[in-house]
N, C-alpha and C positions, 0 to 999 in steps of 0.2 A: 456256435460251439462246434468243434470237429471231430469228429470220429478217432478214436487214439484204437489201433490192433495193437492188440497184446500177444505176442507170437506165443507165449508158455499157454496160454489159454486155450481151456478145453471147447470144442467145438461140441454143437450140439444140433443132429438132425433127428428130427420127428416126424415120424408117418402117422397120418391119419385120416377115417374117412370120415365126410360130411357131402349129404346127399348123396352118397352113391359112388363120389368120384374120391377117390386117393390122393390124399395131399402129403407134398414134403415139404418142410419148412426148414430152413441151417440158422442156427439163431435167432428163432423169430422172423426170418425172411422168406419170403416166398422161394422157391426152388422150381417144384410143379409139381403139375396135376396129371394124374392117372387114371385109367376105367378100371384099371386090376390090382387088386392087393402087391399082387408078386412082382408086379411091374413097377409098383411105388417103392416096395420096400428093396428089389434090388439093383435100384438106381438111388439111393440112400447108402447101403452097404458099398457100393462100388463108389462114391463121391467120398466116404468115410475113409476106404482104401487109399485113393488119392490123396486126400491132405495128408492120413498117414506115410506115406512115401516121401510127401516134402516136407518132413518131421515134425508134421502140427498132431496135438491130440484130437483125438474123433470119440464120440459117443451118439449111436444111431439107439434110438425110442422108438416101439411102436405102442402107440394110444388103442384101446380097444372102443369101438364105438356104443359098445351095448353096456356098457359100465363105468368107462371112464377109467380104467385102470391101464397105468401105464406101466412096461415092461422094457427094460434096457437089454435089446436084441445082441449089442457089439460093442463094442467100448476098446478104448486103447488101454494096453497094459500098461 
């Protein structure tokens, strides 16, 4: 079966730590791995910026590790 992009569709990146290390993930995909929050999350916002510019919608997540509660940081208008 093939992968069909949906250009109207909203993209979705989430930060999150496990172990220690900061992950990004853009739709369930890996993106990478950070040692620093601020370094995860703002290479999440600046990739979110980017698809917005080539007129895709963007919505960056950040996961809290100590509760599991998640928190929508950015989002396209």
């Amino acid at each position: 079966m093939r992968d069909v992009i949906v250009e109207d569709a909203q993209i979705t990146l989430v930060v999150f730590c496990r172990s220690g290390i900061w992950r990004v993930m853009i739709n369930d995909q890996f993106y990478g791995d950070y040692v620093r929050k601020d370094w995860a999350l703002q290479s999440a916002l600046d990739r979110a910026h980017e698809l917005r510019s080539s007129g895709r919608r963007a919505q960056v997540k950040l996961t809290d590790h100590r509760t599991n509660s998640v928190s929508v940081i950015d989002e396209s208008p």
